[in-house]
C-alpha angles and dihedrals in degrees: 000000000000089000093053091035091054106022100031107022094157087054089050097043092052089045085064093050105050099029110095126247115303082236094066098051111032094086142076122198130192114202137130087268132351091257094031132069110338115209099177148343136193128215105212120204107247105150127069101343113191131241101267084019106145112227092233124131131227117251102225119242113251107256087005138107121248123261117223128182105222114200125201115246097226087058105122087204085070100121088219132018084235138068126214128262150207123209124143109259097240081067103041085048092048084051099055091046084061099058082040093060092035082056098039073062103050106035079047095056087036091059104047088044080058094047097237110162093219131072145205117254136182123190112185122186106034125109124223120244105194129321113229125218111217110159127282083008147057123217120209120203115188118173091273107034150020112237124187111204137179089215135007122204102217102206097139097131139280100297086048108178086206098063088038087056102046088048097256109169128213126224121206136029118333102196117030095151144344129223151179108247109207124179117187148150132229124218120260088253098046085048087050093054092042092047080048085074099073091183084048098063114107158125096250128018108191096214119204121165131129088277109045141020112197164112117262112196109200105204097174126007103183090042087045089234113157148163128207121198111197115184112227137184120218143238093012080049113040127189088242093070086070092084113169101254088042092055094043091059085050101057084036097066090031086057103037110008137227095284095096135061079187089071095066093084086053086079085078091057087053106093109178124193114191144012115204136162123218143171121226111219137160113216135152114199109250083235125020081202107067132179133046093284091045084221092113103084124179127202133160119054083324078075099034144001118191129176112275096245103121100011093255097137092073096040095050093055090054095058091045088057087042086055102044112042089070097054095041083050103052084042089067095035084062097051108282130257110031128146086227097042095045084048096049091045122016096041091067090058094063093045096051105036096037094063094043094048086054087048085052091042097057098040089057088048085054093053104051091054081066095057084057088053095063088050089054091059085050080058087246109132112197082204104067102059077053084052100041083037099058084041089059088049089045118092139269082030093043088067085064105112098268084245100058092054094046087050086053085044103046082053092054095049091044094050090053101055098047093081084068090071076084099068098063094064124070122231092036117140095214097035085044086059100054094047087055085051098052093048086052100061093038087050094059094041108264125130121073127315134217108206127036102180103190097045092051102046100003106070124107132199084227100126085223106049099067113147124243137207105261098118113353089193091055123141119253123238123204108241126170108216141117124296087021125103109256095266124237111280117161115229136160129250106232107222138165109306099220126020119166101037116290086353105129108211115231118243120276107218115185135159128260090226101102093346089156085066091048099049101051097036090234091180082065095049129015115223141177106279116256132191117245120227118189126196118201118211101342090175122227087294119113090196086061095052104042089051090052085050095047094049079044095059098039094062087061133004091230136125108268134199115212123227129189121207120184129175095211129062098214086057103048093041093066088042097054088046088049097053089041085055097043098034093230112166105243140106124225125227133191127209100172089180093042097230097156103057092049084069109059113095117292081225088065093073113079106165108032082183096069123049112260123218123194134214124190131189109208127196127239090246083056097247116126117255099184141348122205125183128209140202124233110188123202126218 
């Protein structure tokens, strides 16, 4: 959500408007059914999560309301300047196909204002045949058109045909699991019975009973909009065996239960929309630069799939293309397709993303184990299909007729479920039991959880700062060093103090995390992309200023945008007068409570005797590329 914030704000504006109420999303619940018995639900923190906050969820008490800790907003301890969000990904990529085309417009009347003899163009829809390596160029063919490129970003999903075709290997595990993907709506007047069930009202509903084993995703409650995840096993399961009729009986008694003979007509306010068989798998590509010329470069799911379990496959593909549009930019801003360019510039890409998208990787593989954890309690072992399931492909059973032994499987499956018809009844010894197992686990912080602060915003490129797997859950604490994003502070932009005659202009309060972005409204006029170097407190002393640049600009020949940062008013009110006098090209900040510097590295400050001044050049992705320190003595 920065990203979007800072980079896309038409895109997250528009993600706050459509997404549904926090409170219909910020909770998980486990029963026989969503309507029917609940064993257990979890109340997860989304709003306003503090800085060392830990992303686990509150097991509800039986009988009891939950319990959420609600942050303002305003509160400077708030570990980001965003809160999370929930919307189903057809809108969020239809989203993102709209502020492509607004920007395929602008950049497009920009340029010819400019007089640039090249354009934009987006061609959506077509699919892409094979992309060709000759030379110094890359030519695209899709099924309507021949494109030459300098570079092609291969994201077109994880079984990517480009990647196939250029030789790109996976590493992981390929099938960890297959499902039936259904996407489906319920009526106005099924959504209105379900929103009825105040403690049913959730994100994800964790579904056993003798029918159907799943995971419904509720996208949408008030629009009906749904998604089901059934496990399968081929090929003694077959996507095939997921008929229509077959499926809507199945949402229909995952949503409702068995209780009511009633239930039976709801199968006509079930309207399901596709049927489609997938395989989990969690995956990271052995090189994210692929082809002889390593000028093919993938990123997205093309680069990585991981599980779904903690939303981590969308996000991370966000931060590859964060990562990457700068670098492709400034390439072609210095001249395109050169061995020492692409060095300087693409490598990187691969040595950052590609360990943060196998840190990703493992902790989704982690969290989905959870989710088996929870099936064990329900005395459902995911083990043992893989076991019957090795005994049916073993000889002299494996020369059975293959539907004879689905038929043996299918039986198996279906007599261990039935057990689970307990569970819908109270006061059942064996239903009963299973309840007390959920809650266990819950209690003691199993299950899955929404939110994983440090992973999200606390990694670093920083090939020493990966992130194990001590507590997944743990709270994030803000850190300026380099290889992070520059953390939310809250500071204040110092601007004139009247405009308008005797009219005294209110207070612009803004974030440090992609300040840059903010700064120069990227999203209204594309530029070439800059480093940011801040100085903080560079005292009324132009010696002072023009040493931390030049360290600045010695670190990168790059363009560089110049921010001030001061922890007094007095003091950055003299500076800003003096830049608007002199039209120098900077900006003022202020950090009253010097935040900000309390959090660059202790090891930073070498002589506690001398006051110590930072500066810190600053990507155009917002991670931190290099912090110097500097001594001011005093005579």
């Amino acid at each position: 959500m920065e990203i979007l914030k800072h980079y896309v704000p038409h895109v997250y504006n528009q993600v706050l408007k459509d997404m549904p109420p926090m409170e219909h999303w910020e909770r998980f619940t486990f029963g026989s059914s969503v309507l029917g018995r609940q064993m257990a639900r979890v109340s997860h923190p989304v709003q306003g999560i503090e800085v060392g906050q830990d992303g686990n969820g509150s097991l509800v008490p039986e009988n009891g309301a939950a319990v959420i800790n609600r942050t303002d907003l305003r509160n400077n301890r708030r570990c980001s300047v965003c809160d999370p969000s929930h919307l189903a990904q057809n809108k969020f990529s239809s989203l993102l196909l709209d502020e492509a085309r607004r920007m395929e417009l602008l950049t497009n009347q920009q340029r010819a204002e400019s007089h640039l003899d090249y354009a934009v163009n987006i061609f959506h829809g077509e699919s892409v045949q094979c992309v060709e390596e000759h030379d110094s160029k890359l030519i695209v063919q899709t099924d309507q058109r021949q494109i030459e490129a300098q570079y092609v970003i291969a994201a077109e999903g994880c079984n990517s045909q480009t990647r196939i075709q250029h030789g790109g290997e996976l590493a992981g595990n390929t099938a960890m699991q297959h499902l039936i993907n259904v996407h489906f709506r319920t009526s106005q007047s099924l959504s209105k019975r379900l929103m009825e069930r105040n403690d049913a009202i959730g994100m994800l509903h964790f579904v056993f009973n003798k029918d159907i084993v799943g995971a419904f995703v509720c996208h949408n409650l008030e629009e009906g909009e749904w998604v089901l995840q059934i496990p399968y096993f081929p090929p003694f399961q077959e996507p095939k065996d997921y008929t229509l009729e077959r499926v809507r009986e199945m949402v229909r008694v995952g949503l409702v239960g068995h209780n009511s003979s009633t239930d039976n007509t709801i199968v006509n306010d079930i309207d399901i929309l596709t049927i489609k068989p997938w395989t989990m798998a969690a995956t990271v590509a052995k090189s994210f630069l692929i082809g002889d010329s390593k000028r093919i470069i993938l990123a997205g799911d093309a680069a990585h799939a991981f599980p779904p379990a903690g939303g981590f496959g969308m996000n991370t593909g966000l931060q590859d293309a964060h990562n990457l549009a700068w670098r492709l930019a400034m390439s072609l801003q210095n001249g395109g397709v050169s061995k020492e360019v692409d060095a300087q510039l693409l490598s990187p890409y691969e040595s950052e993303r590609r360990p943060i998208a196998s840190q990703n990787a493992a902790l989704s593989v982690r969290n989905f184990n959870r989710t088996l954890d929870i099936a064990k309690a329900c005395y459902l072992n995911a083990d043992h299909p893989t076991l019957l399931k090795r005994v049916l492909e073993t000889p002299p059973i494996s020369f059975l007729p293959l539907a004879v032994r689905q038929q043996t499987f299918t039986t198996a499956v279906k007599t261990a479920m039935l057990p689970l018809t307990k569970l819908g009844s109270l006061g059942n010894i064996y239903g009963d039991s299973i309840v007390k197992n959920v809650r266990k686990i819950l209690e003691s912080g199993g299950g899955l959880p929404l939110l994983f602060p440090r992973f999200e915003i606390g990694f670093s490129y920083d090939p020493l700062e990966i992130l194990d797997d001590g507590d997944d859950t743990a709270g994030y604490y803000p850190k300026v060093a380099v290889g992070y994003r520059l953390p939310h502070v809250p500071i204040e932009i110092i601007e004139s103090e009247y405009k308008d005659g005797d009219e005294a202009v209110a207070a612009k309060f803004t974030t440090m995390t992609d300040i840059e972005a903010q700064i120069q409204e990227r999203w209204k006029c594309p530029l070439s992309p800059r480093h940011t170097v801040i100085l903080w407190n560079p005292i009324n002393s132009g010696s002072m200023r023009n040493k931390m640049l030049e360290w600045a600009q010695s670190q990168n020949d790059v363009e560089l945008k110049s921010i001030e940062l001061y922890s007094k008013r007095l003091e950055a009110r003299d500076r800003h007068d003096e830049i608007i006098k002199k039209g120098i090209e900077s900006n003022v900040l202020l950090d009253e409570r010097s935040l900000f510097a309390g959090l660059v590295s202790e090891e930073r400050m070498e002589n506690k005797d001398d006051t110590i001044f930072y500066a810190v050049l600053v990507r155009p992705d917002g991670h931190i590329a290099a912090i110097k320190s500097f001594l001011y003595k005093v005579n």
